[in-house]
N, C-alpha and C positions, 0 to 999 in steps of 0.2 A: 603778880606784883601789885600790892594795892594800893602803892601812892602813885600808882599814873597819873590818876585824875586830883592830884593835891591841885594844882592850881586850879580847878573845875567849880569846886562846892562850894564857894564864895559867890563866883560869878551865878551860880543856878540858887543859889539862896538866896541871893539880893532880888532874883525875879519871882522865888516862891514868895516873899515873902510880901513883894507886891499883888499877887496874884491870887495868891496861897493855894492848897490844893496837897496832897497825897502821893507818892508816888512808888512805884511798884520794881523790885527787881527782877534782872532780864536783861539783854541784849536781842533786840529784833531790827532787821531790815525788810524794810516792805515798801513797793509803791503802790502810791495809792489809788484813786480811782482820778485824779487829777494827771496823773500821772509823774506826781514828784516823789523822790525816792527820800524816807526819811529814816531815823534809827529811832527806835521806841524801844520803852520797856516793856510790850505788852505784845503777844502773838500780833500777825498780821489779820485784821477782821475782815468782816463784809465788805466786798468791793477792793479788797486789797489784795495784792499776792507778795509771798518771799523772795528775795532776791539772793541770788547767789551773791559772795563778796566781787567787789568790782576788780577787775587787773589792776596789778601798780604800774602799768606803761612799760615802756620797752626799760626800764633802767633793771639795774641787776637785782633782785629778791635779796630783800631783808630776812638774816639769821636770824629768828624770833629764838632761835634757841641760847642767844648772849641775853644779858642783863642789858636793859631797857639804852641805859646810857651808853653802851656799846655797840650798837645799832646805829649809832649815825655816824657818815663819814665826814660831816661837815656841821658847825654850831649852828647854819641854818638851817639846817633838815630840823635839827633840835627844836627849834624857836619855830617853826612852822608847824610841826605836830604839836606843840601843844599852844599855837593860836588855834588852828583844826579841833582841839578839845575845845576850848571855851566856844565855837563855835560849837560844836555837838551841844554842849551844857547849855547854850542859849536855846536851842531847837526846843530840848528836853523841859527845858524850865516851861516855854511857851507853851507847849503841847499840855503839858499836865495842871498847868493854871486853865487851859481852854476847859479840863477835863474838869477840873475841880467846880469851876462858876457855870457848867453843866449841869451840876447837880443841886447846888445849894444857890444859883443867881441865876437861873437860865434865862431873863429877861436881860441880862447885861451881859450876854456872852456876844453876841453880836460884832460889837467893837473889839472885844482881845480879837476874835476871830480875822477881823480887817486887817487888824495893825501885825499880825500873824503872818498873814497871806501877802501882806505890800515885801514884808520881811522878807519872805521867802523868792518872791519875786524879783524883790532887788537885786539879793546876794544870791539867784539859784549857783553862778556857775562858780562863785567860793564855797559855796555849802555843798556842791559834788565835789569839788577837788578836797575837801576839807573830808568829805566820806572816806575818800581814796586814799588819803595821807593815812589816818585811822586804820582802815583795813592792812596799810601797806607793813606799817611798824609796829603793830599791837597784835595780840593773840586773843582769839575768843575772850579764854580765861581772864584776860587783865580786862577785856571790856565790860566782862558780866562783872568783876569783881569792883573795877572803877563806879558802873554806874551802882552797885548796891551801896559802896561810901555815900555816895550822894544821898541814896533813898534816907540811908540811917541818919544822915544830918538833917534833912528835909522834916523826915516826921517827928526826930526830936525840936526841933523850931516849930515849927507847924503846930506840936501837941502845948508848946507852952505861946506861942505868939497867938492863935484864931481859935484855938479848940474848939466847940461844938455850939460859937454864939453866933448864931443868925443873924444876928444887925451887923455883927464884925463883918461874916462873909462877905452877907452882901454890900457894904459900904467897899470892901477890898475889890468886889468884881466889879463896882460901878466904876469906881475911879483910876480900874487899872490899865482902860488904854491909855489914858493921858500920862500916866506914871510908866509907863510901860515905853512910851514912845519917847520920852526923856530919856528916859536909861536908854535906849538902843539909839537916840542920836549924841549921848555926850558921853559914855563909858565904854569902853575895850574897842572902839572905834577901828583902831590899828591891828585890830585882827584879821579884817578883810583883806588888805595888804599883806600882811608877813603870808598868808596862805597861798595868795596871789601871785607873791613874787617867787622864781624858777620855776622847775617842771616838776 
């Protein structure tokens, strides 16, 4: 189904586009050498390992085999998995702008990096429950195919918003933790919550 992630590619293109950067199709789960468990487009590297999918808890297993919208017993279950996407999409966005001013600003990676890691810190125990809602109601299939919409939206933005000008990059990686930290303290703010609330 590959409008799972419709409400997704806005939310991850508003921070590629702060960020900018490339992004690759895939669904991977790995933790990392920090030990936090993230979903990436890209195998698990050096220092990382695969994780099997987490349990969805004692509640009863989701018919992946019904249409998406027939899968929930209640309109929250609904509104919770896809706050749990725009979280994933926040992950994904920050990760691959980390990746992108790696390459083309590595003296300004520093700061995404921080404002990255306070992120993840914050929100660790909505960004596992937000894993486990994901795993709980989606099928591989919809996830590799969710995050490749994203990819294709990203690199058509990307190939006409920064294309291949070095002052752009680096002006976008300089000034993207302060832009960066805006957007994650005034925007989709009430995703933490909706993911938060039930079990």
């Amino acid at each position: 189904m590959r409008s799972l992630f419709r409400p997704v590619p806005a939310l991850v293109l508003a921070l590629q586009l702060v960020l900018g950067g490339p992004a690759i199709a895939g669904v991977f789960k790995c933790k990392g050498p920090d030990g936090t468990t993230v979903f990436q487009d890209s195998e698990c590297g050096p220092g990382s390992q695969p994780l099997q999918a987490p349990k969805a808890g004692n509640s009863a297993p989701v018919d992946l085999t019904q249409p998406l919208d027939k899968r929930f017993k209640t309109p929250e279950e609904k509104d919770r998995l896809m706050a749990a996407l725009k979280i994933a999409g926040l992950d994904l966005g920050m990760r691959k702008g980390i990746e992108f001013c790696k390459t083309h600003a590595a003296t300004h990676v520093a700061g995404i990096e921080q404002v990255y890691s306070e992120w993840r810190q914050q929100h660790a125990v909505v960004i596992g429950t937000a894993d486990r809602l994901i795993e709980k109601y989606t099928t591989t299939r919809e996830r590799t195919d969710g995050v490749s919409d994203i990819v294709a939206l990203l690199e058509q933005s990307l190939q006409t918003r920064a294309g291949n000008d070095a002052a752009r990059n680096t002006d976008n990686c300089k000034s993207a933790p302060v832009k960066l930290r805006s957007f994650l303290n005034n925007r989709h703010t009430d995703i933490y919550s909706a993911v938060g609330s039930g079990r």
